[in-house]
C-alpha positions as CSV (number, residue, x, y, z in Angstrom):
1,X,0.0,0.0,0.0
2,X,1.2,3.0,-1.0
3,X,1.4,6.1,1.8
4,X,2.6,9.4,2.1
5,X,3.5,10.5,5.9
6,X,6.6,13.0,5.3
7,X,4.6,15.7,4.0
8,X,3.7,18.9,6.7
9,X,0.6,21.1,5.8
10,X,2.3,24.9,7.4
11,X,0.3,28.0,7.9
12,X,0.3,31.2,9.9
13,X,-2.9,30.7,12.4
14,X,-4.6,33.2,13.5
15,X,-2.4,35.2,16.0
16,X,0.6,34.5,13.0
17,X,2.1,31.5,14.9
18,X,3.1,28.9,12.2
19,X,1.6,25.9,12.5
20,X,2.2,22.4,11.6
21,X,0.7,19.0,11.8
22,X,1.2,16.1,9.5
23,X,-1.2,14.3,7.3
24,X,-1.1,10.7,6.3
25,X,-1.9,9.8,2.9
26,X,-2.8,6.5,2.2
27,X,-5.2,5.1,-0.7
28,X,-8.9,4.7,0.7
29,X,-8.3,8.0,2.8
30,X,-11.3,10.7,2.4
31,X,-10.9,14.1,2.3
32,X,-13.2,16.6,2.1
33,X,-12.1,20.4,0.3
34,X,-12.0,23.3,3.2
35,X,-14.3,25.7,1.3
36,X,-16.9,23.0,-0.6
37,X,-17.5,20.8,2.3
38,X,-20.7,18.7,0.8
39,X,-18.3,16.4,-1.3
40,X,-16.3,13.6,-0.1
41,X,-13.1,12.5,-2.0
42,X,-11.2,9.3,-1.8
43,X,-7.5,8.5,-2.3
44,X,-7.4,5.8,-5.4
45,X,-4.0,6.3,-6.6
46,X,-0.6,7.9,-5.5
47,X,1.8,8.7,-8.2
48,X,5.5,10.5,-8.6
49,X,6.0,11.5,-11.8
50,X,10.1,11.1,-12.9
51,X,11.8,14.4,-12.1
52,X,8.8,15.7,-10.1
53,X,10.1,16.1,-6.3
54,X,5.8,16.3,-4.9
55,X,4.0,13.1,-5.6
56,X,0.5,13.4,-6.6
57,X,-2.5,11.9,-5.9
58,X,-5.4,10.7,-7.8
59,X,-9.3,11.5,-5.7
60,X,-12.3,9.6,-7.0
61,X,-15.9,11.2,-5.8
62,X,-17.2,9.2,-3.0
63,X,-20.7,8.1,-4.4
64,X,-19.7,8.8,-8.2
65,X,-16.3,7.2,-8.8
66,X,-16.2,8.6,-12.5
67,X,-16.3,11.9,-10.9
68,X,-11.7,12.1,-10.5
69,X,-9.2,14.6,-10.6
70,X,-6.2,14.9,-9.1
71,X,-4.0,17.2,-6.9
72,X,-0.6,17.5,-5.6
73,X,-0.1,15.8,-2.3
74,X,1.2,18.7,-0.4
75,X,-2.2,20.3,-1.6
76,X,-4.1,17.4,-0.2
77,X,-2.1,17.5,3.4
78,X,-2.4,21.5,3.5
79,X,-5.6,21.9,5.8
80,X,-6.3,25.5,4.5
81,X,-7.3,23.0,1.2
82,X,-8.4,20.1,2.4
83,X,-9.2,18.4,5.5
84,X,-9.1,14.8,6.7
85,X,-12.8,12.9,7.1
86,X,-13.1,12.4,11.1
87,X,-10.1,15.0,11.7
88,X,-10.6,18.0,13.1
């Protein structure tokens, strides 16, 4: 199974403090996007591309598997994007 645990979603909070918290990646893992939070994605496929340092990562619409597109994984593990389903 493939998984992504290295990568560090960093932002300034709030009061400016950086913050930092890691996000596992692993295929079957559902994200939903921060700002459109009515539709569920799922992890199908985790690719590095030759020369390209950031892997990426292939989302299938939970409910409509058709429905794909795919994102970098530092996107995907940056909560101001997206967030984890049961993480908060």
């Amino acid at each position: 199974m493939a998984v992504i645990d290295d990568l560090r979603g960093t932002w300034a909070g709030a009061a400016g403090r950086r913050k930092s918290e890691p996000t596992e990646i692993v295929i079957g893992r559902r994200f939903v996007a921060t700002q459109y939070r009515k539709l569920v994605w799922e992890v199908v496929a985790i690719s590095r591309n030759f020369g390209d340092p950031i892997p990426h990562v292939q989302l299938a619409r939970v409910g409509s598997p058709l429905d794909t597109k795919t994102v970098s994984a530092a996107v995907l593990g940056d909560r101001r994007f997206y967030e984890a389903v049961g993480q908060r």
